[in-house]
C-alpha positions in Angstrom: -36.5 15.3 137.6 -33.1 13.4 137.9 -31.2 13.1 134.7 -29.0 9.6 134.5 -25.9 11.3 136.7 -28.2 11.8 139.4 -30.3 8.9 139.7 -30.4 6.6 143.2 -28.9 9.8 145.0 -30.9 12.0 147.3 -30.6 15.5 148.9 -29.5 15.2 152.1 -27.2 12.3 151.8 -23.5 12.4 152.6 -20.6 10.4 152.4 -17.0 10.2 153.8 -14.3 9.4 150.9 -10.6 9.6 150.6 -10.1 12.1 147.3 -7.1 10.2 144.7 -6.4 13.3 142.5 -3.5 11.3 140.9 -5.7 9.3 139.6 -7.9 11.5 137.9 -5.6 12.0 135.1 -5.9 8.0 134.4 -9.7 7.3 135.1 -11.7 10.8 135.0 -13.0 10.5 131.4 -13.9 6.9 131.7 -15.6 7.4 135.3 -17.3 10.5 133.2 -19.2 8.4 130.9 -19.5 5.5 133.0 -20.1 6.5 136.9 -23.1 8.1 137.5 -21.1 9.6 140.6 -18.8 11.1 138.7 -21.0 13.1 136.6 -22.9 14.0 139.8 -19.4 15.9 141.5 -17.7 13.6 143.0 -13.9 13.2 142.1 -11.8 10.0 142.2 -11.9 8.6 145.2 -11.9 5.6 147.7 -15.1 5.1 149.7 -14.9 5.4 153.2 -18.7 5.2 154.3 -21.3 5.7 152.6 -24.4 6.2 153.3 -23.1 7.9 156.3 -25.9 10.4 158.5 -28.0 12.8 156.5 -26.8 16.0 156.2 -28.9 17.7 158.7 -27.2 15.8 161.3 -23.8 16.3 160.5 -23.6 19.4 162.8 -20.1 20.6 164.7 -20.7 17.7 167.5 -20.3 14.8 164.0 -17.4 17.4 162.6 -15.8 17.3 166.2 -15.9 13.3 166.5 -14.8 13.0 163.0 -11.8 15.0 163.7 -11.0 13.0 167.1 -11.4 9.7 165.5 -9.7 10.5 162.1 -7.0 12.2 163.7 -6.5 9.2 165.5 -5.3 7.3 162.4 -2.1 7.5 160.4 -2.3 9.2 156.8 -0.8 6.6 153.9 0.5 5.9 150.7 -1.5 3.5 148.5 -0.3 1.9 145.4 -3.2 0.8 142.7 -1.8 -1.6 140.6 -4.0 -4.1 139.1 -8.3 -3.1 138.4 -10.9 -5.3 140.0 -14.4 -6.3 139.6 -17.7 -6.6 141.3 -20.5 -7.3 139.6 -21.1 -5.2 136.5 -18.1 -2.7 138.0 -14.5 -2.1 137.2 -12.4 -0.8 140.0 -8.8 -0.1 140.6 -7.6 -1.8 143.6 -5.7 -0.1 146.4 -3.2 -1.9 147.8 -2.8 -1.8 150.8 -6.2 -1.5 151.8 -6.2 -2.4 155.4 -6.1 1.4 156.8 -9.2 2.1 154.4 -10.7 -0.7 155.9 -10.1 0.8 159.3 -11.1 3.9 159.2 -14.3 2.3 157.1 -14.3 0.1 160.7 -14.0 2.9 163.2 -16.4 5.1 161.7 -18.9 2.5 161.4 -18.1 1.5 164.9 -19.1 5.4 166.3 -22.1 5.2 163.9 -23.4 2.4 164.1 -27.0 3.6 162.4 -24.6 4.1 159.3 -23.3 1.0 158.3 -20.8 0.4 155.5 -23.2 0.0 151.9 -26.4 0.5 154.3 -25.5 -3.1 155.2 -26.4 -4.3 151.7 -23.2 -6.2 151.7 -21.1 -7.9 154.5 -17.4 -7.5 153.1 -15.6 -4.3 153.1 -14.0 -3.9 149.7 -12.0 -0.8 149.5 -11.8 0.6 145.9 -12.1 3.2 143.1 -14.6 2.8 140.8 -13.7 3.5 137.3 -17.2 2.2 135.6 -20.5 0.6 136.3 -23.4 -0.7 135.3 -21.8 -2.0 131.6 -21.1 -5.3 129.6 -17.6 -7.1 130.2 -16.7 -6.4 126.8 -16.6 -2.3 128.4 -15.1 -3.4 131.1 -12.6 -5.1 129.4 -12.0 -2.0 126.8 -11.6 0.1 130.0 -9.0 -1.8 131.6 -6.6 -2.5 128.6 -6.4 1.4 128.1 -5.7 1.9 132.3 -3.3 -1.2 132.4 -0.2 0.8 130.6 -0.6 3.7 133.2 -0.6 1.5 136.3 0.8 1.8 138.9 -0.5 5.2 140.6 0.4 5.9 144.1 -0.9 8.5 146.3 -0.8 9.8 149.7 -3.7 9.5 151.8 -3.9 12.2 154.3 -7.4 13.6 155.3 -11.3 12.1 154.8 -13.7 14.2 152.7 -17.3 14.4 154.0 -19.5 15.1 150.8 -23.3 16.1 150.7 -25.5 16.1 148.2 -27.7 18.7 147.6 -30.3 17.3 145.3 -27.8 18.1 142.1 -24.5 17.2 143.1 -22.3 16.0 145.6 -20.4 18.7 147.5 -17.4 19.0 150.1 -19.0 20.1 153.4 -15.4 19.5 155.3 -12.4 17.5 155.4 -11.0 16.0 158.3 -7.1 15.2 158.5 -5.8 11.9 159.5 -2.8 12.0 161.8 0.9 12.3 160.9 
């Protein structure tokens, strides 16, 4: 049975994301108690896709056009100076965000079958989740203890493609963006 850090994710289910390791320093206690993802294995990061295929499709042909497309882009430095919010979600904010949002585009483009949020929402909103599913007044709490240690910066330069395996989420490859 899944415990709370594993609930809503299923075996088989992958995701591309960008890692931020300098923020984990900042955020990975908070995203410990309050993102279910984070307790399930998977470090700071920046959604790229998710869903993306299942896992039992993401053989050397999806590693190979990974590679092609990925290499195809730029790696990047992104600043994250403010936090966001979505509904019941704080987030820092990466700034810029247009070359998340491209490679969020072209992989969505090659996979069409795998569109950004399972097409739950229309707008592409790059960002890190710190917390979810809590009251403003967490929220709030959250942010005042991020705000001193903003900005972070970090250099983008490869795409992580995570699977999970009924437990948690593991790296299955990583795919470097060009230079």
């Amino acid at each position: 049975m899944a415990d709370d850090s594993t609930r809503g994710f299923q075996a088989g289910q992958t995701a591309l994301v960008v890692r931020i390791p300098e923020a984990e320093a900042s955020v990975g206690a908070w995203r410990e108690r309050f993102d279910p993802a984070a307790r399930a294995g998977v470090p700071a990061h920046v959604t790229v896709l998710f869903p993306f295929l299942d896992g039992s499709r993401t053989d050397a042909g999806v590693h190979s056009a990974l590679a092609d497309l990925l290499g195809g882009h730029p790696a990047f430095d992104l600043r994250f100076e403010r936090c966001g919010r979505l509904p019941g979600v704080l987030y820092l904010a990466p700034e810029p965000d247009e070359p998340l949002r491209r490679l969020t585009e072209t992989i969505a483009g090659r996979w069409p079958e795998a569109p950004p949020y399972g097409g739950r929402h229309a707008e592409i909103i790059p960002h890190l989740t710190i917390a979810q599913g809590q009251d403003d007044a967490v929220l709030e709490e959250i942010e005042a203890d991020l705000r001193p240690g903003l900005p972070l910066t970090a250099r983008v330069s490869s795409v992580a493609l995570l699977v999970h395996d009924g437990t948690t989420w593991r790296e299955r490859a990583s795919f470097a963006l060009g230079r």
